[in-house]
C-alpha positions as CSV (number, residue, x, y, z in Angstrom):
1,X,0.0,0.0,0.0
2,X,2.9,2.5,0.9
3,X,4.6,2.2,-2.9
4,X,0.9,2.6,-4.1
5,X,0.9,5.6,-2.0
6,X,4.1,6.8,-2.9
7,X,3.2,6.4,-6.5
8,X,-0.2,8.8,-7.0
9,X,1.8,11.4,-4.6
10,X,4.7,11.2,-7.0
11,X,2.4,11.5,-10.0
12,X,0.7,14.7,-8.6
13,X,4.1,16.0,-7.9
14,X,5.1,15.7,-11.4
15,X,1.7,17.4,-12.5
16,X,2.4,20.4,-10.4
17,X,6.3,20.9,-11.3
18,X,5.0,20.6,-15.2
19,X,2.7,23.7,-13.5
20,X,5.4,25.5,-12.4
21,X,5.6,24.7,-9.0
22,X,9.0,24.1,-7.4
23,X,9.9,20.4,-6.9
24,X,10.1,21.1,-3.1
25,X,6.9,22.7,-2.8
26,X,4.8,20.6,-5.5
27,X,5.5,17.3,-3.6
28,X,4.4,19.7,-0.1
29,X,1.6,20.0,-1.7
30,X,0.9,17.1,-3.5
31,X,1.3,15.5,0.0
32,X,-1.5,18.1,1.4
33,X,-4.0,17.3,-1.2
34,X,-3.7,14.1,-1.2
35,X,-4.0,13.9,2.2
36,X,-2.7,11.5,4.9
37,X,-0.8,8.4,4.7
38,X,-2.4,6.5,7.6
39,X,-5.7,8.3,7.1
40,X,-6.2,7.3,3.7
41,X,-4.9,3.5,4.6
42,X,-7.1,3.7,7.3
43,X,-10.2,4.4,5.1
44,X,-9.1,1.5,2.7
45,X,-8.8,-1.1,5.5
46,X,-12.5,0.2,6.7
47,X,-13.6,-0.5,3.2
48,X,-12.1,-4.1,3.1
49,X,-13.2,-4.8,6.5
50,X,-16.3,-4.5,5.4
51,X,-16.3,-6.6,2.0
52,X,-14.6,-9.1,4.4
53,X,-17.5,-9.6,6.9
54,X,-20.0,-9.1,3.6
55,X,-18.7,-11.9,2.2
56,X,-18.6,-13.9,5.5
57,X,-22.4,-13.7,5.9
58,X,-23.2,-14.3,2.4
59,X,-21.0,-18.2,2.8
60,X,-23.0,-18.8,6.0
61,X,-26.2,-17.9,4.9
62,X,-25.3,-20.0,1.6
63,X,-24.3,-22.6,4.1
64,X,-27.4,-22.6,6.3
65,X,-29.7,-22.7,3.0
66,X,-27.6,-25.7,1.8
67,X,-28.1,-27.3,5.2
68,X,-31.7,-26.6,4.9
69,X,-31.9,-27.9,1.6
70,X,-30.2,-31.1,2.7
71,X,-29.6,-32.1,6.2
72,X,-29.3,-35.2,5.9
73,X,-26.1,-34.9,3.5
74,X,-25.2,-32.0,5.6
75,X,-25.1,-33.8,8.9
76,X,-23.2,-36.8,7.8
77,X,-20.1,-34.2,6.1
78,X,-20.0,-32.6,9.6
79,X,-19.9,-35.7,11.8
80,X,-17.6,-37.4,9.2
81,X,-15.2,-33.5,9.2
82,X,-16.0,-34.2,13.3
């Protein structure tokens, strides 16, 4: 995450030196508008933590409707996985 970090900074750098900007103060403030390292990974792991426990209760309701479906199948997997 840090060199994909590093990478969009370094872009919006390069798009304010072609500007005009110094390259001391176009990385300052591609670094400002960009905003914060740890705030912006923070916000991405949010966003994953989310898809993670998404997914999760999509597989167990999938589960529970399989086990519904057939619990006879279902029961002898788990005492044989038991």
């Amino acid at each position: 995450m840090n060199s994909e970090l590093r990478f969009h900074i370094d872009e919006l750098t390069e798009e304010y030196i072609a500007a005009g900007m110094s390259p001391e103060e176009a990385h300052r403030r591609a670094t400002l508008d960009f905003g914060g390292h740890e705030n912006f990974k923070e916000q991405v792991r949010d966003v994953y933590r989310i898809r993670l426990l998404d997914a999760t209760l999509a597989n167990l309701k999938s589960a529970f409707r399989f086990i519904r479906k057939s619990p006879t199948f279902s029961l002898t997997v788990i005492l044989t996985l038991a």
